[in-house]
C-alpha positions as a printed NumPy array, in Angstrom:
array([[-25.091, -78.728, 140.169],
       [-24.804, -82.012, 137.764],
       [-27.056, -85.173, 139.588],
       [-26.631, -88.473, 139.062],
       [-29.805, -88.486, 136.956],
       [-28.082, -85.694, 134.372],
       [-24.8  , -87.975, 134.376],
       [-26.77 , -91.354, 133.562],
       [-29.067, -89.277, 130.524],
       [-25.705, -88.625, 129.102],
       [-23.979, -91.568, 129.291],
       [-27.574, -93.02 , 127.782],
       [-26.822, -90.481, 125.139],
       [-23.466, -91.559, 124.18 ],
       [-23.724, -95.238, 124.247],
       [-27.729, -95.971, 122.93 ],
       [-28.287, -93.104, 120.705],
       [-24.95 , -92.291, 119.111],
       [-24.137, -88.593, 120.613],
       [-21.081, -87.088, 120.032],
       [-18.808, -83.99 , 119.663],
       [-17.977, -84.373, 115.82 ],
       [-15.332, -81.507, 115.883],
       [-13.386, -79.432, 117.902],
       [-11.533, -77.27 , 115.136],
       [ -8.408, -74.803, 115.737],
       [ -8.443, -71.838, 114.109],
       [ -5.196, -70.68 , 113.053],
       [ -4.432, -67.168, 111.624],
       [ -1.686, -67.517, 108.661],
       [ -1.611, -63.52 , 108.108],
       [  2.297, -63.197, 109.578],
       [  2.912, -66.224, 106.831],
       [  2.95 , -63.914, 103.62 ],
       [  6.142, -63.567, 102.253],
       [  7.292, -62.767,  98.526],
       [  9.385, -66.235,  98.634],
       [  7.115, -68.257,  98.722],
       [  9.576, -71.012, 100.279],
       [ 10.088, -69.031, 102.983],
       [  6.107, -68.302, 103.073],
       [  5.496, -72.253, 103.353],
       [  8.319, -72.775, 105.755],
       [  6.454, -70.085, 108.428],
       [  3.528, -71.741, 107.558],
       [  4.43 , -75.244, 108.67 ],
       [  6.083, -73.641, 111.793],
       [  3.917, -71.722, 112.756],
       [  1.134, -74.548, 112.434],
       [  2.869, -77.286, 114.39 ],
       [  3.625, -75.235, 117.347],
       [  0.419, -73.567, 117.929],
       [ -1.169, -77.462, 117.361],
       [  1.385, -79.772, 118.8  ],
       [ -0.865, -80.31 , 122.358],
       [ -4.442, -80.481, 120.375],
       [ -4.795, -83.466, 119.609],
       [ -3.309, -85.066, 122.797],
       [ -5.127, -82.317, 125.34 ],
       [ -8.467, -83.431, 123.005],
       [ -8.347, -86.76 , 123.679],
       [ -7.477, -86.469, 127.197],
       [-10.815, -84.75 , 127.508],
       [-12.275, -87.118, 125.649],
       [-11.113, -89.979, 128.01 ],
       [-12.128, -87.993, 131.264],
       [-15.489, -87.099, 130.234],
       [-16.579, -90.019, 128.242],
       [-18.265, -88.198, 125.119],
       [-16.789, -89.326, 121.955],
       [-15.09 , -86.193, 119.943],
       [-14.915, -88.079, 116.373],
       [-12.597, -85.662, 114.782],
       [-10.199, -82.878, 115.423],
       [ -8.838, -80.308, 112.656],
       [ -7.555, -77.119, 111.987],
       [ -9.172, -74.128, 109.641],
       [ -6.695, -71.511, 108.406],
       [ -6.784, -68.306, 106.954],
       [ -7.291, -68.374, 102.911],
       [ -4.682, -69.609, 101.458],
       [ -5.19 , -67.572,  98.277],
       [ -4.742, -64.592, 100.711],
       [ -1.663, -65.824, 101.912],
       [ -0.169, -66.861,  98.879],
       [ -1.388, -63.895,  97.148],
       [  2.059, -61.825,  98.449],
       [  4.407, -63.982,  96.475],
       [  5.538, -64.843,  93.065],
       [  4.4  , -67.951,  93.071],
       [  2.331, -69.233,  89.923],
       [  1.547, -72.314,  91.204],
       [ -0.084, -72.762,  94.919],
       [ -0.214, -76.876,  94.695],
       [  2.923, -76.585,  97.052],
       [  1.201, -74.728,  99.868],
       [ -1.64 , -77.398,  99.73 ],
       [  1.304, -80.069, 100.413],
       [  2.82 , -78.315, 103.003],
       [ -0.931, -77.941, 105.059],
       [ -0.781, -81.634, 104.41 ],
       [  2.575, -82.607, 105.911],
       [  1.434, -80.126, 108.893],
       [ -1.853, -81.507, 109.458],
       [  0.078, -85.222, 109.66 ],
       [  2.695, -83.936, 112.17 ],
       [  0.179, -82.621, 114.732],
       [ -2.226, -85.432, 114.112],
       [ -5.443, -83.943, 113.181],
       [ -8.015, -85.142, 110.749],
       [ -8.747, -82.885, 108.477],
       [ -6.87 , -79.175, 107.685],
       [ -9.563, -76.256, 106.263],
       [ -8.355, -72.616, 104.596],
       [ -6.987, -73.755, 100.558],
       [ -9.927, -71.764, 100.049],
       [-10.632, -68.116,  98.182],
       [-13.419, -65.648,  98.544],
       [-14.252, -64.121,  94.911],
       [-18.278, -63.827,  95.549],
       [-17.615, -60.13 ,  93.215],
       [-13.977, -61.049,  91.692],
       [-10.734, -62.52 ,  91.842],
       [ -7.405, -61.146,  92.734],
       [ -4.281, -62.441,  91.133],
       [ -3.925, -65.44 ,  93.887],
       [ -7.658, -66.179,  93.797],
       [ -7.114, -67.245,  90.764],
       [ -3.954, -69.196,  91.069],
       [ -5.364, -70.96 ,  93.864],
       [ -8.532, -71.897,  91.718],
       [ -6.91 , -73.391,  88.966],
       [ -4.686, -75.17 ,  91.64 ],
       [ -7.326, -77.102,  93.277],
       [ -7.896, -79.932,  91.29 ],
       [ -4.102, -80.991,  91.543],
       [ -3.86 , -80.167,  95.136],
       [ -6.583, -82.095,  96.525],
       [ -5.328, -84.791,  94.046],
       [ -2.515, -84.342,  95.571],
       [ -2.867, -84.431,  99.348],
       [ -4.701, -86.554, 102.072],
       [ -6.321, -84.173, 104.865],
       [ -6.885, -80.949, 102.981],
       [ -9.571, -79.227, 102.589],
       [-10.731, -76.679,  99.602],
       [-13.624, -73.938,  99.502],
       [-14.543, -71.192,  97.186],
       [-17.361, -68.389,  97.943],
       [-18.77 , -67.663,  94.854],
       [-21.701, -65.315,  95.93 ],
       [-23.388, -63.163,  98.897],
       [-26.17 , -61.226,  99.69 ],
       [-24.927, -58.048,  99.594],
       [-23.014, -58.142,  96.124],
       [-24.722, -61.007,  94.508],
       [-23.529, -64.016,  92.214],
       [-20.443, -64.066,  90.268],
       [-21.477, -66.491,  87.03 ],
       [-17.278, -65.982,  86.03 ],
       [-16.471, -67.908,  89.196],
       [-19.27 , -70.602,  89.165],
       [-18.561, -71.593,  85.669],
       [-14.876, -71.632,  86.752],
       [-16.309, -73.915,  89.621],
       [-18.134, -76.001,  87.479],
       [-14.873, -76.762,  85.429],
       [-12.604, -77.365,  88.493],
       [-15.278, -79.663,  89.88 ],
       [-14.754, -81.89 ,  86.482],
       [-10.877, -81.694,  86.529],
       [-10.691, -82.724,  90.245],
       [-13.23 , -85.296,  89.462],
       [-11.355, -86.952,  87.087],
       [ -7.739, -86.687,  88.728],
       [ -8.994, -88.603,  91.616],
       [-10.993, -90.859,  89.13 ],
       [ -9.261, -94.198,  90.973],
       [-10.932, -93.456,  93.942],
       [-14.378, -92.654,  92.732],
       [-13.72 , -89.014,  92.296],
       [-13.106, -88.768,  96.321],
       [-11.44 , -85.351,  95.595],
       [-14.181, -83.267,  95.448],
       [-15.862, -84.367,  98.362],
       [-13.328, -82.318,  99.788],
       [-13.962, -79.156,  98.214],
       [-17.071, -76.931,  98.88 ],
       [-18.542, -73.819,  96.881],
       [-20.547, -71.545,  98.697],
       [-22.683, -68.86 ,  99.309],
       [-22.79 , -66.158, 102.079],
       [-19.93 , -68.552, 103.676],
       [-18.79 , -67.687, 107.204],
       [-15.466, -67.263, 108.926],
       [-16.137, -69.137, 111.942],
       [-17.402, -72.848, 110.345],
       [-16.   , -76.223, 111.948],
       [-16.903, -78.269, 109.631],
       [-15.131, -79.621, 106.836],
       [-14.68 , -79.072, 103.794],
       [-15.704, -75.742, 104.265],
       [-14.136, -74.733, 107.324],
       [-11.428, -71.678, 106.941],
       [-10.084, -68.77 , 109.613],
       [-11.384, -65.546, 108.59 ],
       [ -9.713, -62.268, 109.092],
       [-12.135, -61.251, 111.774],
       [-10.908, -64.149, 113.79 ],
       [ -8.965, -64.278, 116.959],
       [ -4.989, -65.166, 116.394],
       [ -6.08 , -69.   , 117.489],
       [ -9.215, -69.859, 118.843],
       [-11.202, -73.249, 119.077],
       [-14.957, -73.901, 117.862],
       [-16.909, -76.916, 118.227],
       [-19.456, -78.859, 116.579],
       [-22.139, -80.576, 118.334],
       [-24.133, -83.765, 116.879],
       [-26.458, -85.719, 117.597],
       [-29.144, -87.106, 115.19 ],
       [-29.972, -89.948, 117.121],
       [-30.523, -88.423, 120.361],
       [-33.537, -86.347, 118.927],
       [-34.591, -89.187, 117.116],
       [-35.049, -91.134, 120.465],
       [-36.567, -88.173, 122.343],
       [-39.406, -88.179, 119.382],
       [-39.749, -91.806, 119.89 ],
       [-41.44 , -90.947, 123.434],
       [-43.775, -88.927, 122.084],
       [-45.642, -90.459, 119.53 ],
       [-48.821, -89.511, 118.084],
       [-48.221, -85.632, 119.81 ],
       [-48.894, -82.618, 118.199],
       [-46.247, -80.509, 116.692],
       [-46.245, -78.196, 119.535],
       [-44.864, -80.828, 121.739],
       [-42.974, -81.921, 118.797],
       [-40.729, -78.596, 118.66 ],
       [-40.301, -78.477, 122.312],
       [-39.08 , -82.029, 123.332],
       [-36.246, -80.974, 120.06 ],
       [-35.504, -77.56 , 121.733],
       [-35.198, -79.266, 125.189],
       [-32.589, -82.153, 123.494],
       [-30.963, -79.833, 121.262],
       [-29.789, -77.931, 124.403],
       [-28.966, -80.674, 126.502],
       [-26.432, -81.704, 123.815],
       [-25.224, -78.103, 123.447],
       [-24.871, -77.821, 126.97 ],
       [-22.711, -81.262, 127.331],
       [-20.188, -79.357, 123.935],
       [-19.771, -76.254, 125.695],
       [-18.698, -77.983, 128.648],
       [-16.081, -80.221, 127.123],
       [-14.777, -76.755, 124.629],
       [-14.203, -74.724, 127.697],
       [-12.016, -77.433, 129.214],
       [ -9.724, -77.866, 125.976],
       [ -9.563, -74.022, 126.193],
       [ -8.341, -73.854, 129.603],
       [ -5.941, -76.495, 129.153],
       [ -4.424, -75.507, 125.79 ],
       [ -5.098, -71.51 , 126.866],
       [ -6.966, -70.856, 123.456],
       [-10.137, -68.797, 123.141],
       [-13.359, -70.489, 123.099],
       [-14.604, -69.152, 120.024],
       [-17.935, -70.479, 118.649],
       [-20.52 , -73.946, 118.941],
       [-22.105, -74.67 , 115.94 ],
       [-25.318, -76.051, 116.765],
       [-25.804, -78.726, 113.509],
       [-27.16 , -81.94 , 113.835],
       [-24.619, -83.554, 111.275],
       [-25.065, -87.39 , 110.694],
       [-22.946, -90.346, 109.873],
       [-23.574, -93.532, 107.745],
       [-24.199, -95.299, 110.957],
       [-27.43 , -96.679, 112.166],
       [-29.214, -94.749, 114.534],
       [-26.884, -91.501, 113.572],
       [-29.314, -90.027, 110.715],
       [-31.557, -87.012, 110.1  ],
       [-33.844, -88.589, 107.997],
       [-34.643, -91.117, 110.274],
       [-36.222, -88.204, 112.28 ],
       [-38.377, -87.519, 109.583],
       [-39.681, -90.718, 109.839],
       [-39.824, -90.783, 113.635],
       [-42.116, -87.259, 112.738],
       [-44.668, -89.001, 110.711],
       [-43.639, -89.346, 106.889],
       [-42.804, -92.523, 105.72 ],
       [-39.436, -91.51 , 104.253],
       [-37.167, -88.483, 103.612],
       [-38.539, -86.628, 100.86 ],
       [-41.956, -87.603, 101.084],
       [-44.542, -84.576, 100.655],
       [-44.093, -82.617, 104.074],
       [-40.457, -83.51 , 104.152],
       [-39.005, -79.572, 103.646],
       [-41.82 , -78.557, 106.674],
       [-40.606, -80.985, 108.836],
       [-36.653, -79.578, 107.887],
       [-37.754, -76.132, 108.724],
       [-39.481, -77.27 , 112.123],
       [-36.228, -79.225, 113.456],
       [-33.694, -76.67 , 112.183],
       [-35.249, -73.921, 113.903],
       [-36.072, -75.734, 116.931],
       [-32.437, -76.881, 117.303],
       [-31.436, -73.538, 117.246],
       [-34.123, -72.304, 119.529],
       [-32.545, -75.166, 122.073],
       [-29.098, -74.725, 121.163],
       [-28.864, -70.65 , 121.939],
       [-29.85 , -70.897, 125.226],
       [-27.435, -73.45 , 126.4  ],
       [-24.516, -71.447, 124.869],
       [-23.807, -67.631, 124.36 ],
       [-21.255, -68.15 , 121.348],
       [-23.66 , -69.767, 118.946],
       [-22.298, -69.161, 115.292],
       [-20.907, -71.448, 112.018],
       [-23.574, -72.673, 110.326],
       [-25.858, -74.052, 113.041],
       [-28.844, -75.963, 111.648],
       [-29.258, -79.63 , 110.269],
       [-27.168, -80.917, 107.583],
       [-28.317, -83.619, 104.923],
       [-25.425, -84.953, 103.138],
       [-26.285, -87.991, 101.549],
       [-23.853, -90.316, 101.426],
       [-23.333, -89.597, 105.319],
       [-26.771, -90.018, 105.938],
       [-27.797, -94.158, 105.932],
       [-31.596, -92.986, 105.874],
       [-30.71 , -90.522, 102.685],
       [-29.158, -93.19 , 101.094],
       [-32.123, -95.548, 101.577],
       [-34.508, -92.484, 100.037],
       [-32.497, -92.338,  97.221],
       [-31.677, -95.838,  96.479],
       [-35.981, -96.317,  96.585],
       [-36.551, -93.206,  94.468],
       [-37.637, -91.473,  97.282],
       [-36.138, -88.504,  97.561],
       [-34.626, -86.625,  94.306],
       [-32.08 , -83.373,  93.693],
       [-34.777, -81.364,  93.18 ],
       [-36.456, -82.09 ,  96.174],
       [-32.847, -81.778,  98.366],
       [-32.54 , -78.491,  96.448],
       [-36.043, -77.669,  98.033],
       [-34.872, -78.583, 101.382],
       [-32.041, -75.981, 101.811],
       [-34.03 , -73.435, 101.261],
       [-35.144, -74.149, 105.293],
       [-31.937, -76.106, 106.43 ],
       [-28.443, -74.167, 106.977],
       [-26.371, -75.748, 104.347],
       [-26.941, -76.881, 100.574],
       [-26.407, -80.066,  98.295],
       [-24.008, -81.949, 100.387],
       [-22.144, -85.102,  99.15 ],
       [-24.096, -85.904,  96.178],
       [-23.166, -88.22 ,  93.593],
       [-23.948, -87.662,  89.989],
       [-23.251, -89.343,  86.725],
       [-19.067, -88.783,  85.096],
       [-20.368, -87.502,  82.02 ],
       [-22.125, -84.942,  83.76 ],
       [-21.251, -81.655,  81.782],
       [-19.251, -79.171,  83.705],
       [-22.17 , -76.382,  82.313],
       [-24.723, -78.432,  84.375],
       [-22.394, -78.578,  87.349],
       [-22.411, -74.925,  87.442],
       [-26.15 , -74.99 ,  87.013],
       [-26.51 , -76.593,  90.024],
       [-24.16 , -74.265,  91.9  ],
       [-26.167, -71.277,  90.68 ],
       [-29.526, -72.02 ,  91.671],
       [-28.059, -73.006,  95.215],
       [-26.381, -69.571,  95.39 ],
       [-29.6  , -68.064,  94.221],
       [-31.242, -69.815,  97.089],
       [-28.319, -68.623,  99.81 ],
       [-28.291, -64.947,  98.221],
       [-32.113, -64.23 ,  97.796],
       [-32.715, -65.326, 101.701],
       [-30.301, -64.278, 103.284],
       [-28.36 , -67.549, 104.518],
       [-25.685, -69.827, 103.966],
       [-25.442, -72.766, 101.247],
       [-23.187, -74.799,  99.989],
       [-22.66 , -77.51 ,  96.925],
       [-20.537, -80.519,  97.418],
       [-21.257, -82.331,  94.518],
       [-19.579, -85.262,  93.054],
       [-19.386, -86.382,  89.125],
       [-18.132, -89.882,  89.727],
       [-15.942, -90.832,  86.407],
       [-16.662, -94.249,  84.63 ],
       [-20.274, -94.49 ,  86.477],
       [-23.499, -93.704,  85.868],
       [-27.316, -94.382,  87.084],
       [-27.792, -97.645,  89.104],
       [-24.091, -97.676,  90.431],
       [-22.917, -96.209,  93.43 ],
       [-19.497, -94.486,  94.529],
       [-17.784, -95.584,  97.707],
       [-16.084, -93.287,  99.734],
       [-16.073, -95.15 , 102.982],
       [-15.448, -93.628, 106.734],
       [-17.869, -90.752, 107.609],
       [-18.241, -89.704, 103.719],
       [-20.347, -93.178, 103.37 ],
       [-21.722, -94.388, 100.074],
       [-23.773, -92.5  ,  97.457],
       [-26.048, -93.152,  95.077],
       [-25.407, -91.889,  91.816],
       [-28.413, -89.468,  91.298],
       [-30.141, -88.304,  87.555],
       [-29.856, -84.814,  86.84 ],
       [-31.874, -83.012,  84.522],
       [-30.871, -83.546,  80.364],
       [-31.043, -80.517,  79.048],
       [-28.493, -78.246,  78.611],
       [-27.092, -75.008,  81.143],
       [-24.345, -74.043,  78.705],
       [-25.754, -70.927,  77.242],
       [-26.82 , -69.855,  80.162],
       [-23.577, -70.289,  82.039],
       [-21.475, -68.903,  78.993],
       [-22.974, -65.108,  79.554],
       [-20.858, -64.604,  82.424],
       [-20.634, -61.346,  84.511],
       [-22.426, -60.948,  87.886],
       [-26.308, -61.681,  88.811],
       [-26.605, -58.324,  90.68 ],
       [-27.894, -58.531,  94.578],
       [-31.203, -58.649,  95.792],
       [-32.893, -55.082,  96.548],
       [-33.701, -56.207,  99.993],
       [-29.504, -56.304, 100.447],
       [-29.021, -52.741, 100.481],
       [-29.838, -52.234, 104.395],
       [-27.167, -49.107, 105.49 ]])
């Protein structure tokens, strides 16, 4: 039974320390959408889009009025586009990104998820067209989101794709040059992705999935951050516990509001993904916690330790308030959605060495950085490689969304505004990947993959 006591702690949660649902996502299959015309293709996809969404966003918000917890944002995730595509004769796929735009603004949702292509061993025909169509279509769109898996465990890293990456990175870069390069913070490149994510940009609808379903991700920086403030000076044991006991409150207080939408719209619950994801708001930021733990800021010495304590407790909490725990699940530590990650990095605090450190204990990867424009697409690809390494080698997820910010440089900043923030623009190293990158081929898989 919910007491009076368990209504006022959440209503303490929403309106002092900043809790909210930051997705509910719709997951659409777009399988019955191949077609060799790829007119006609589009066309299904736009129908079939609008009428499985067209209560969503209204039925969402309803909630969201009746229960009183914010839900900041509400998008869709479709099945690969490159997949979809892939049946016709297309050559081009920028038109399919438009027409997931025009969809996305009919139903109302933020963000749209699935121009994406899987090629972690090697690309079919409309992996490849979709690739090379990125940079034009997130150039040339609003709400669409792009992702590329470039590597897993089991078959290891494909260097042909991440220098590809590392190119398409530059070219979408500079087409959206006006706007501080905004484009690619819409486009993610991953490692061991997974079907099931909510969050953008990565979010896409795997084959696995159910025809529509709806997943959820929780947040909620600031409500662990004021649960630590109670306990100062304790040890770590209490430490981990008072995070497990918040992180499933918060979980609890998502599944509740996800099972309603699904009854309503009559749409499987599908998954909660249990990250604390922050916002450039005060009081909304993971690094803050870091502080609240002990170290004067993010990426002091003891910074990665105190990652891998909170991600794992927040899982430990989150699982037992929910039996469909899945997506990515951890803490994330974008930084120019982060106001405390910005401060570390405008102080010299924290560097991308030491954020590339981090993911080896959090669930995602380099996340909304900001590097110089003249940043050589080699290096770019660099940086995606050792990430992957990081993802394939243990096992997990990780991600690079990483953003060479044309006509800037060291002591500026790029401005993205709304949840993507500000960032920093960050030194990387000097010397040169290109060699390196230019061997191509595929960094085999671990030995500890083979497991049948």
């Amino acid at each position: 039974m919910i007491n009076r006591n368990k209504i006022m702690e959440t209503i303490g949660m929403v309106e002092k320390n900043k809790f909210d649902i930051r997705t509910i996502t719709m997951g659409i299959s777009l399988l019955d959408c191949a077609h060799e015309d790829g007119k006609i293709a589009r066309q299904k996809i736009y129908d079939k889009i609008t009428k499985k969404a067209e209560n969503f966003v209204k039925t969402v918000e309803e909630v969201e009025r009746e229960y009183g917890i914010p839900i900041i944002n509400k998008r869709i995730a479709v099945t690969p586009i490159s997949i979809v595509a892939g049946a016709s004769t297309d050559k081009d796929y920028v038109e399919y990104a438009k027409i997931l735009d025009k969809a996305a603004e009919e139903v109302g949702v933020d963000f749209l998820g699935g121009f994406s292509a899987l090629v972690q061993k090697g690309f079919t025909k409309g992996d490849e067209i979709l690739i090379n169509s990125i940079p034009e279509a997130l150039a040339a769109t609003n709400k669409v989101c792009s992702s590329v898996n470039v590597a897993s465990s089991k078959v290891g890293i494909n260097m042909n794709a991440v220098k590809l990456m590392g190119e398409i990175v530059k070219k979408t870069a500079y087409l959206t040059r006006d706007q501080d390069s905004i484009g690619v913070a819409k486009l993610v490149i991953f490692a061991n992705a997974v079907e099931d994510n909510p969050f953008m940009a990565g979010a896409f609808h795997g084959v696995g999935e159910y025809e529509t379903s709806l997943s959820v991700g929780v947040s909620g920086p600031g409500v662990v951050k004021a649960a630590l403030e109670d306990i100062k000076g304790e040890s770590f044991d209490v430490v981990a516990e008072t995070i497990k006991k918040t992180a499933f409150k918060i979980t609890r207080a998502g599944e509740i509001l996800v099972n309603e939408i699904s009854r309503r719209l009559d749409v499987p619950f599908n998954i909660m993904d249990l990250s604390l994801a922050p916002t450039p708001e005060i009081g909304d930021s993971v690094a803050r916690i870091f502080e609240e733990m002990g170290l004067e800021k993010a990426g002091a010495h003891g910074t990665t330790a105190a990652l891998a304590m909170l991600n794992d407790a927040v899982k430990k909490g989150g699982i037992m308030a929910s039996s469909h725990v899945g997506g990515l699940s951890g803490a994330f530590i974008p930084v120019s959605e982060d106001e405390g990650m910005i401060e570390a990095v405008d102080i010299g605090a924290i560097s991308i060495e030491k954020l590339e450190a981090m993911t080896c204990v959090c669930s995602v990867g380099l996340d909304m950085l900001a590097v110089p424009g003249d940043t050589p697409a080699s290096t770019l690809s660099g940086i995606l490689a050792d990430e992957c390494a990081i993802g394939v080698i243990n096992n997990k997820t990780t991600a690079v969304r990483i953003i060479p910010v044309y006509g800037k440089g060291i002591g500026e900043e790029a401005e993205f505004g709304g949840l993507l923030g500000r960032a920093p623009i960050m030194p990387v190293s000097k010397y040169s990947s290109e060699d390196f990158i230019n061997r191509g081929g595929r960094i085999p898989a671990p030995i500890h993959s083979f497991k049948n």
